[in-house]
N, C-alpha and C positions, 0 to 999 in steps of 0.2 A: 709195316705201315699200321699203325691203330685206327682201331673202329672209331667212326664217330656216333656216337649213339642218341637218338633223337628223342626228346619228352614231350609225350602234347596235349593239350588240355581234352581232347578228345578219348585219351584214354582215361579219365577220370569220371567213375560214375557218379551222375545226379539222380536227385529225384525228377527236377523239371532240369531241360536244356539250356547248355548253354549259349548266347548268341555270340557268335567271335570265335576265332581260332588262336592259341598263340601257340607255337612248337619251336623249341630251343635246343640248341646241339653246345655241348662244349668244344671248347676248339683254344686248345692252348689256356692261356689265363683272361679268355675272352669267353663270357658266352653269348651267341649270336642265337636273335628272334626272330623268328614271323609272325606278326601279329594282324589277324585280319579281319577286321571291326564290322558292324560297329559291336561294343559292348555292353552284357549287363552283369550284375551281380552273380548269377550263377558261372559265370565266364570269369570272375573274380575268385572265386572260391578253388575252381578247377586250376588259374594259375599260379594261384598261392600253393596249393599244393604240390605241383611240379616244382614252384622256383624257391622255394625256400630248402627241400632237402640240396638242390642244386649249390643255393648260395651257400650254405653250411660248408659244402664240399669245396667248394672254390677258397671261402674264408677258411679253412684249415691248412690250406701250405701256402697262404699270400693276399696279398691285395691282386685283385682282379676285377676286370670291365664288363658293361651290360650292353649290347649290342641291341636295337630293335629296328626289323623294316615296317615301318605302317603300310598295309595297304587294305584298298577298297573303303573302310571309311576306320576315324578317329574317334569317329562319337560313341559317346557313352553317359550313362543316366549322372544327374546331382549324386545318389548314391553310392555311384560306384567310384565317381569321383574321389567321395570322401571316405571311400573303403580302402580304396589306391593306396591314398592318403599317409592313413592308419597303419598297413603296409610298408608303405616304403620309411615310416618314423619307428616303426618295431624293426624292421632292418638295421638300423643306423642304431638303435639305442641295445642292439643285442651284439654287436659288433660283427654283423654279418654283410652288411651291405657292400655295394661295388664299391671303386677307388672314382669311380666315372661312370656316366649313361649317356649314350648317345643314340637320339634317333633322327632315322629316314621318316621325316615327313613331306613328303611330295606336295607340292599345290592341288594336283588331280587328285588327290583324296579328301574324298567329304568329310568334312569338319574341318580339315587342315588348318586353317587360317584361322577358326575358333578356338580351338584345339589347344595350339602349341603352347598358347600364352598360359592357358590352365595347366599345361603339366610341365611347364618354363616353375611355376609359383608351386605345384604339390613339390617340388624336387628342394628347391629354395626354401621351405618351408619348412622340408627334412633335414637339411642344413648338408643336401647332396651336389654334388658337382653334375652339373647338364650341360649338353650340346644337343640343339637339335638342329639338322640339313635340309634342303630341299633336295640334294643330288649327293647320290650314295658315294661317287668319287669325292666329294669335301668329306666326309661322315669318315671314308675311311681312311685321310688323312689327319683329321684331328684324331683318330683313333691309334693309329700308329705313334703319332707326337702323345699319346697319355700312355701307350706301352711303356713309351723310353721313359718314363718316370714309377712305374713302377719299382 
């Protein structure tokens, strides 16, 4: 049985804290998140770090998917928004990004309803494929349906 080994923005020092957790496991040509808002820019930096040696590894034997659960809240500054942004357009134009992103955004999570539509447009905007759920059983059946296309 192989380890699954966890990365989390908690291990990445700052100077100032970051507000938000996100902690990622690979798992197969999937990688699955927790992400637990809300967020700011130092919470950006921290996951950039993590997720980009991550994406590298995944983009070197394949097309592979971004898994994220949101919870406790989705909000995060204009800022970080547009850092996200930046992000996930350097992913796509370095030829490192997912084949797909799909998140769990529950209604019970603060912002949820603000939220999805802004990172529905940063993804569209990257020219990335998105799904976002309210209920992690759809999440993991569109998930499964973009496996098989892999």
């Amino acid at each position: 049985m192989s380890q699954k080994i966890t990365h989390s923005t908690q291990d990445v020092s700052q100077r100032f804290p970051a507000h938000g957790i996100v902690e990622a496991q690979v798992d197969g040509r999937v990688v699955r998140h927790v992400a637990i808002g809300p967020f700011n820019d130092e919470l950006l930096v921290a996951f950039t770090t993590i997720h980009e040696p991550i994406a590298q590894e995944m983009a070197s034997s394949g097309r592979w998917l971004d898994f994220y659960v949101l919870q406790q809240s989705a909000l995060t500054t204009p800022q970080t928004i547009a850092g996200y942004a930046q992000y996930l357009k350097h992913l796509s134009q370095c030829g490192l990004a997912p084949a797909a992103t799909v998140f769990i955004l529950p209604r019970d999570v603060e912002g949820a309803t603000v939220m999805r539509p802004l990172y529905e447009k940063l993804f569209a905007d990257a020219g990335l494929r998105f799904a976002a759920f309210d209920e992690r059983a759809d999440a993991e059946v569109w998930l499964q349906t973009e496996l098989k296309n892999l």
